[in-house]
C-alpha positions as CSV (number, residue, x, y, z in Angstrom):
1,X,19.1,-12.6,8.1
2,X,18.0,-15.2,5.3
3,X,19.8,-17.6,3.6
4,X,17.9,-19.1,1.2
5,X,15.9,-16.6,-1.0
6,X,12.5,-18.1,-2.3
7,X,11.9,-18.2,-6.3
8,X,8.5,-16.2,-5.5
9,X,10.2,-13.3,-3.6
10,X,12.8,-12.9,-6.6
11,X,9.7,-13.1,-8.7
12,X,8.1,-10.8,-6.5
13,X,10.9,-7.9,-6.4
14,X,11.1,-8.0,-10.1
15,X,7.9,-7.2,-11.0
16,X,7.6,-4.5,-8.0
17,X,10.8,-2.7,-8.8
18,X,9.4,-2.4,-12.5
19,X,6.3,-1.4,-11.6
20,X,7.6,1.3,-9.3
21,X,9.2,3.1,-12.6
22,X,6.1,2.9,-14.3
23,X,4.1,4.7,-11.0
24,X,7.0,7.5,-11.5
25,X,6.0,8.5,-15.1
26,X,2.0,8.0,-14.2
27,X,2.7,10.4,-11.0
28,X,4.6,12.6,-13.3
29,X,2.4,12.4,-16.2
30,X,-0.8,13.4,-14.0
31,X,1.2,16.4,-12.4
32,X,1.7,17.2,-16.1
33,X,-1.5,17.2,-17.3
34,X,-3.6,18.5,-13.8
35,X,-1.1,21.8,-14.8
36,X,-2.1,22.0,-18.4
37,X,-4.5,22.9,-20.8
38,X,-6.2,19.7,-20.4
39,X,-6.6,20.3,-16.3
40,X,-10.2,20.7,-16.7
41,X,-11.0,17.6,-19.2
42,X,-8.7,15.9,-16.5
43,X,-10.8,16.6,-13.1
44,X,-14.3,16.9,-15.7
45,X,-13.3,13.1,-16.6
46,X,-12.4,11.4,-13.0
47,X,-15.7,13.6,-12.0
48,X,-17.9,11.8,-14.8
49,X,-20.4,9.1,-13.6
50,X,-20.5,5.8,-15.5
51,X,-23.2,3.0,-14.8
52,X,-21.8,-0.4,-15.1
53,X,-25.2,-2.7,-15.3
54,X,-28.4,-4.2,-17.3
55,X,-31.7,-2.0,-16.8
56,X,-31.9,-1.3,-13.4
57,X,-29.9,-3.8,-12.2
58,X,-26.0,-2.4,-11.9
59,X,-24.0,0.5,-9.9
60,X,-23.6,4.0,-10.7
61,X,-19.8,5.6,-9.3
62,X,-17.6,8.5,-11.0
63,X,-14.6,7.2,-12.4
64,X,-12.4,8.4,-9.9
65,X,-14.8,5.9,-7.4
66,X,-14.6,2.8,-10.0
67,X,-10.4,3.2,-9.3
68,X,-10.3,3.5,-5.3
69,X,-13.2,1.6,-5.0
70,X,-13.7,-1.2,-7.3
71,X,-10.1,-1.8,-9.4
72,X,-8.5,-0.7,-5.7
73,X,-10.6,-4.1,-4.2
74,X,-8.6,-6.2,-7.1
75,X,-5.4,-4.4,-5.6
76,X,-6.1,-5.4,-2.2
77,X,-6.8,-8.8,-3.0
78,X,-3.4,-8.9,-4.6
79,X,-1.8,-7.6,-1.7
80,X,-3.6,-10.3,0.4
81,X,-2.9,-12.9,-1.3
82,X,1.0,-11.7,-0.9
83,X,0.5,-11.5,2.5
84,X,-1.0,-15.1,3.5
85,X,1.9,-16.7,1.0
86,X,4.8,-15.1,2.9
87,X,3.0,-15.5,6.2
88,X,2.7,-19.5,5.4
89,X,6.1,-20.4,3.5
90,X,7.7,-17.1,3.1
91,X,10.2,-15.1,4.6
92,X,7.4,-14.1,7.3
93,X,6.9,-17.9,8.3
94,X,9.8,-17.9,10.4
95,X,9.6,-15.8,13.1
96,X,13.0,-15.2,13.8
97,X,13.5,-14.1,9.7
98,X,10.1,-12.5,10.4
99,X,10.7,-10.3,14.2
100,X,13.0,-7.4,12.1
101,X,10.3,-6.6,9.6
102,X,7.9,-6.8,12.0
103,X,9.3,-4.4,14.7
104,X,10.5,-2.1,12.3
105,X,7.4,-1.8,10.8
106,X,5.6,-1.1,14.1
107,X,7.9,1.7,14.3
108,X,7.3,2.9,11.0
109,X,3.7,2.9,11.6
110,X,3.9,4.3,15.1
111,X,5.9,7.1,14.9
112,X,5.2,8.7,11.8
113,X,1.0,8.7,13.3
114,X,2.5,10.7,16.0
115,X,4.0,13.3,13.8
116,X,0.8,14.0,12.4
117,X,-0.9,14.1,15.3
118,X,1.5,16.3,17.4
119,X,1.1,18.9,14.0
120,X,-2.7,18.5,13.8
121,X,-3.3,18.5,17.8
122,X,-6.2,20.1,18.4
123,X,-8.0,20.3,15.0
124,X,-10.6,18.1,14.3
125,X,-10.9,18.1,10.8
126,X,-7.8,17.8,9.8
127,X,-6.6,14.6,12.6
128,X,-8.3,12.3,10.8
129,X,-5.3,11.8,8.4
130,X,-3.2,10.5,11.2
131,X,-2.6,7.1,9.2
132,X,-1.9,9.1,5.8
133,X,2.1,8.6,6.7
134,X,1.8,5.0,7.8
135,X,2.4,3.2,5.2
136,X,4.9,2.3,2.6
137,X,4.7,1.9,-1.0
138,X,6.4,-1.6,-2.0
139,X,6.5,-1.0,-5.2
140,X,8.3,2.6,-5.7
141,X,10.4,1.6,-2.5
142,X,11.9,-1.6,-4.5
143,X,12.1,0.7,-7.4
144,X,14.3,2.9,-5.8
145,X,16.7,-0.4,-4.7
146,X,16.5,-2.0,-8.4
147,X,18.2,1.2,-9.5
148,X,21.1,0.8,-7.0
149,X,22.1,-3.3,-8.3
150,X,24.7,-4.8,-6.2
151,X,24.8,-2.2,-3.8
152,X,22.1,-3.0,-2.0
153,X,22.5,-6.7,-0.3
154,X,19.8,-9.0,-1.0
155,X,18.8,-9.4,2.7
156,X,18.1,-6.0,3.1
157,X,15.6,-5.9,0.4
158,X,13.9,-8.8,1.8
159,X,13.6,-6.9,4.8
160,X,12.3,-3.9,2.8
161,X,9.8,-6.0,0.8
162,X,8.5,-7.4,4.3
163,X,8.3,-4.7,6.0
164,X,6.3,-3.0,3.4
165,X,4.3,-6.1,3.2
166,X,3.1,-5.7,7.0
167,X,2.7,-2.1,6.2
168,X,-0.1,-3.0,4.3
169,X,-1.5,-5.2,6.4
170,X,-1.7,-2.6,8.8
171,X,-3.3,0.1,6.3
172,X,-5.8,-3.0,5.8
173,X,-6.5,-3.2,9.9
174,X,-6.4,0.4,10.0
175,X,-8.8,1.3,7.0
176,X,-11.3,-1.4,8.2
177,X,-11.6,-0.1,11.9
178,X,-10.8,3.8,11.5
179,X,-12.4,4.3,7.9
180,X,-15.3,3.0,7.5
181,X,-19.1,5.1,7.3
182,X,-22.2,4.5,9.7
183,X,-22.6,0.6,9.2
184,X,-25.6,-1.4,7.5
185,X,-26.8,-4.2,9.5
186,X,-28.4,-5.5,6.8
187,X,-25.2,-5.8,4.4
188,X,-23.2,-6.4,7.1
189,X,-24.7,-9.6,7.7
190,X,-25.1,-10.5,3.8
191,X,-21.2,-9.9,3.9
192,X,-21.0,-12.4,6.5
193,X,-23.2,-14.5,4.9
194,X,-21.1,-14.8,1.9
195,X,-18.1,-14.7,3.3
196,X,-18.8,-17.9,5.2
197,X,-20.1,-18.8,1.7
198,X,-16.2,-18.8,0.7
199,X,-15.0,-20.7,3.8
200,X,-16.8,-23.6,3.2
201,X,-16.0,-23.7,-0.9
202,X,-12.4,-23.4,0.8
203,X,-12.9,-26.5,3.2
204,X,-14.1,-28.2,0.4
205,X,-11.1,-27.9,-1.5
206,X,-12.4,-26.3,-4.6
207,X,-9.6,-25.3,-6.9
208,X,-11.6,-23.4,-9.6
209,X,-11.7,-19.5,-9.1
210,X,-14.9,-19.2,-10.5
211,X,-17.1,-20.0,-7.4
212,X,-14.7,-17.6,-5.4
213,X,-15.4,-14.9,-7.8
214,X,-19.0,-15.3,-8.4
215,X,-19.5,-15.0,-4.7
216,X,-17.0,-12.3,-4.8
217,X,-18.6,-10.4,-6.4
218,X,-21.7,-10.4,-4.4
219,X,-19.4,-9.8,-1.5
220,X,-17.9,-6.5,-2.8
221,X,-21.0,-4.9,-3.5
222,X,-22.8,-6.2,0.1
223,X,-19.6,-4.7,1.6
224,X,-20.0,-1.2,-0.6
225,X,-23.4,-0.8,0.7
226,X,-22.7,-1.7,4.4
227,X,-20.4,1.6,5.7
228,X,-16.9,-0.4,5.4
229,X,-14.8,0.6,2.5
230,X,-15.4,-2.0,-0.9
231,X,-12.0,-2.2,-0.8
232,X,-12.3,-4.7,2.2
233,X,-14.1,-7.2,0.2
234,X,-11.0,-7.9,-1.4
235,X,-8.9,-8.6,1.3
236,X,-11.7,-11.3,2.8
237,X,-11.9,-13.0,-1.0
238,X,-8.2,-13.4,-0.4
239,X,-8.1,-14.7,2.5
240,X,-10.2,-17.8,1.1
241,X,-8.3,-18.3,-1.5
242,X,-6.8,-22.2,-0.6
243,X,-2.9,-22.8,-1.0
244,X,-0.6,-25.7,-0.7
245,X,2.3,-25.2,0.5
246,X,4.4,-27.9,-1.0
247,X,5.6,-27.0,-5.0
248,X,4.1,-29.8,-6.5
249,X,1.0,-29.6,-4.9
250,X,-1.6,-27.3,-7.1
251,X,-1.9,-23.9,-5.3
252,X,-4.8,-21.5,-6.3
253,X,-3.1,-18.7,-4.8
254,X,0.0,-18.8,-6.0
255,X,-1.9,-19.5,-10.0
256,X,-3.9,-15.9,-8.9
257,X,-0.6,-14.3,-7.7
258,X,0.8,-14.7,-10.8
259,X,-2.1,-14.6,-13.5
260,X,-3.1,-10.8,-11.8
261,X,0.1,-9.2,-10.8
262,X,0.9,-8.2,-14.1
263,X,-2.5,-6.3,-14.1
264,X,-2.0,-5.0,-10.7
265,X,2.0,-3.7,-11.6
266,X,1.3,-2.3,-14.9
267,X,-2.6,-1.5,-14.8
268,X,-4.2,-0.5,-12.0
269,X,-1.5,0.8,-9.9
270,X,-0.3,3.1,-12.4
271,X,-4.2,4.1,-13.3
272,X,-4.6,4.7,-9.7
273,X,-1.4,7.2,-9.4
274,X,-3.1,8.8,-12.7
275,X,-6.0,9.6,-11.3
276,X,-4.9,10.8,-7.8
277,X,-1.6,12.2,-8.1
278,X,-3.3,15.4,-10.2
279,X,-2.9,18.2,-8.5
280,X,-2.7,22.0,-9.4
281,X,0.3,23.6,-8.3
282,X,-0.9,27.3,-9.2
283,X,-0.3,29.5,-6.4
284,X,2.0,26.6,-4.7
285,X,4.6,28.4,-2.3
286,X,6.9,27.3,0.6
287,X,4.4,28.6,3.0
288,X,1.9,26.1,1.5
289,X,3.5,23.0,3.0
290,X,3.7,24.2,6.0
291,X,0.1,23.9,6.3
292,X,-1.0,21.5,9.3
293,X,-2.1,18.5,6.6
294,X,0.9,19.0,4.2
295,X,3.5,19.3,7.2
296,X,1.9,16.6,9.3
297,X,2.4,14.1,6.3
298,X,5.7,15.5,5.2
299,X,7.3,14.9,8.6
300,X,5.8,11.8,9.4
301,X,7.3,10.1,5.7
302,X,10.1,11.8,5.9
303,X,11.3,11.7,9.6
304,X,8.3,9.5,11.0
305,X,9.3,6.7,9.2
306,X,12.9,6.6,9.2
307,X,13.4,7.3,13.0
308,X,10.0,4.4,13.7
309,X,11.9,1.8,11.5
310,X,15.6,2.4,12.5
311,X,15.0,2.9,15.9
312,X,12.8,0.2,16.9
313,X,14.6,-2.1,14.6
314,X,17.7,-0.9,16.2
315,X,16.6,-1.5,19.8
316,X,14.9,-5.3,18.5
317,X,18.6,-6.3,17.4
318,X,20.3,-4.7,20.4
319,X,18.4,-6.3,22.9
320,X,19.1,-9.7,20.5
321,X,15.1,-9.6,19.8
322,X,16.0,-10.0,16.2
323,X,19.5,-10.0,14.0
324,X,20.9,-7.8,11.5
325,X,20.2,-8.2,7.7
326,X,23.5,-10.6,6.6
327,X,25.9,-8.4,4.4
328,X,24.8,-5.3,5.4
329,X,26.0,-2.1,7.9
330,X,24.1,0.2,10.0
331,X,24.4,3.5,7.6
332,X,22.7,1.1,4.3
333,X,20.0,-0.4,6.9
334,X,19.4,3.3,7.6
335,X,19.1,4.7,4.3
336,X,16.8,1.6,3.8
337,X,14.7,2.9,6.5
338,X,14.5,6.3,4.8
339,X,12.9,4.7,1.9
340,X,10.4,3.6,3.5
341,X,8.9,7.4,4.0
342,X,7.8,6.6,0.3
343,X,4.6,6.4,1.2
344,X,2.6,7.1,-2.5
345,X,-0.2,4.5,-3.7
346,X,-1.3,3.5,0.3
347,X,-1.4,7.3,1.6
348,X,-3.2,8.6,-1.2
349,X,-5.3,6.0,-0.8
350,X,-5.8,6.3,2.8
351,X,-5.7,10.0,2.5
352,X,-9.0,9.8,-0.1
353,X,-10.5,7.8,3.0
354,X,-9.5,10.3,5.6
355,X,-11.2,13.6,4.2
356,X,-14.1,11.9,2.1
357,X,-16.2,14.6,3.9
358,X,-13.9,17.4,3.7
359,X,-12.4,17.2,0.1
360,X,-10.8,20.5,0.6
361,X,-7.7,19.3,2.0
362,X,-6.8,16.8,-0.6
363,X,-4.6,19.4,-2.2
364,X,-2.7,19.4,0.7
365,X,-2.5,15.3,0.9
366,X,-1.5,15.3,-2.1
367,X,1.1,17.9,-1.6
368,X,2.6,17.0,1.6
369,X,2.8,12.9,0.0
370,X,5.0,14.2,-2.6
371,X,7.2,15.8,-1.4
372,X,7.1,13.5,1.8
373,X,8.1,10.6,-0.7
374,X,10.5,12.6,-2.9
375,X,12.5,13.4,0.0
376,X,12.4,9.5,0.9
377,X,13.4,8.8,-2.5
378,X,16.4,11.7,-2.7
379,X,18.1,11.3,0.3
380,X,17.8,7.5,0.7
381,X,19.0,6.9,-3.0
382,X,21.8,9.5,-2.2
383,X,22.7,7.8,0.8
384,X,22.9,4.1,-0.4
385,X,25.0,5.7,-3.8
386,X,27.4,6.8,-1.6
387,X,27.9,4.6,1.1
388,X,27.2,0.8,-0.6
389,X,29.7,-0.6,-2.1
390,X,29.2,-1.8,-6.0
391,X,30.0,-5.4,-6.2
């Protein structure tokens, strides 16, 4: 599939795979505690309002809405910023490399949205969350692989790492059209205003971030008051951001890549899992997850995505739309496709989006994501283990 593997994807899967470990013990640790003693000081604390300002002048958001609204916007901005690299020299600017990934994630946003769906058919509260399962977590994914070595031939976690890429991408489209509140005119046009604002310091070549984030800034809060998640203003900061292409020539992007990614792998990431992963398992049975919300996300990570991405990506290379990952077989490709049901950081995320209004069933996202992505983790771990061969 790719011969020539860039210095900024190794880069790239490194810090991902390592970061995925550190999500596990966060996840673990927040199951831990929201199942203690110190549940109460938990919820009480992610509850808690905190004004961030001078006088008057500032914003006032609980600290669960400073994570998935604010730090989350520094996460999406990462993600971007990913994204427009690998689509201009990466292993998504060729678009034969690029056709796999591509189909395969169509697939494995596709068909897991249906599983929810065909669960939740006919309730309107709860078919909202049809995206929950739609997306795949890049970091515990390449996790999973970096525990496996030489098993797992570089190619194919090139095609994992831009599948999950284009994931996102699609979470992005899909939060911006499906979740957003009623819309401000007002801030809606101030976001356009300074988002032009950022095109033209882009034409102009300017290589100093602080411009960017000055107007950034104003950007994330015109975009918080308008109805479209804050979270958005990070993606269109990034998309500003200028970039060379050539590796002598001075790239902002690529300086921002790698100046916030440690933040991103080992701060807010992990923070985020922290503070949304808590859930209380009292009273937690077998007849609990089969619940429309829990089952609708479990089936669509778990079976949803491994039938969208094998499938489609087996039709693509059938029909000679796209080629097989070099080095690799159709039972490791598969079990790669399982772990893409890892769905974690994006579907909480999405899932906090879903039932803003109807907090009740975050329980049961939280539930049916779990176990959803443990399965993922299990049987595609299991699966490479036994049928990769260690080189």
């Amino acid at each position: 599939m790719i011969n020539n593997i860039t210095k900024p994807f190794r880069w790239f899967f490194k810090l991902e795979a390592a970061s995925g470990l550190v999500l596990l013990f966060s996840a673990i640790i927040a199951l831990v505690i929201s199942n203690s003693e110190l549940s109460n000081l938990y919820f009480k604390t992610l509850e808690k309002y905190l004004f961030i300002g001078i006088n008057n002048f500032g914003i006032k958001l609980s600290v669960l809405h400073w994570i998935n609204d604010a730090l989350m916007a520094i996460f999406f901005f990462f993600v971007t910023l990913e994204i427009k690299r690998e689509f201009l020299q990466g292993e998504l600017s060729n678009i034969k490399q690029a056709m796999l990934p591509i189909i395969g994630a169509v697939g494995g946003m596709l068909v897991p949205a249906l599983f929810y769906i065909f669960i939740n058919y006919g309730n309107s509260e709860t078919i909202v969350g049809w995206a929950i399962p739609s997306a795949t977590d890049i970091a515990f994914s390449l996790g999973v692989l970096s525990l496996l070595g030489s098993r797992v031939p570089i190619s194919l976690k090139v095609f994992l790492t831009a599948l999950a890429i284009i994931d996102d991408l699609g979470a992005i489209v899909i939060i911006a059209l499906f979740y957003s509140g009623d819309l401000s005119i007002k801030y809606l046009s101030l976001m356009l205003i300074a988002f032009i604002i950022l095109l033209i310091l882009n034409k102009l070549d300017v290589k100093k971030f602080l411009p960017y984030l000055i107007v950034g800034l104003f950007l994330w809060e015109f975009t918080h008051q308008s109805g479209i998640h804050a979270t958005i203003a990070g993606v269109l900061l990034a998309c500003t951001i200028p970039h060379r292409k050539k590796e002598k020539d001075f790239s902002l992007l690529i300086k921002l890549e790698h100046a916030i990614s440690p933040y991103v792998a080992f701060g807010i990431m992990p923070l985020f899992a922290f503070a949304n992963a808590g859930v209380s398992l009292e009273g937690l049975t077998f007849a609990s997850l089969l619940n429309k919300v829990p089952l609708g996300i479990l089936l669509g990570l778990f079976v949803g995505k491994q039938l969208g991405v094998f499938v489609f990506s087996y039709i693509s290379i059938k029909l000679k739309f796209a080629q097989m990952p070099t080095n690799s077989n159709w039972i490791n490709f598969y079990a790669v496709g399982v772990l893409t049901g890892i769905g974690f950081t994006m579907s909480l995320f999405v899932g906090n989006l879903a039932f803003v209004d109807s907090t009740q069933y975050m329980d049961g996202v939280k539930i049916g994501v779990l176990s959803g992505s443990l399965l993922s983790t299990v049987f595609g771990y299991l699966l490479l283990l036994i049928f990769s061969k260690n080189k």
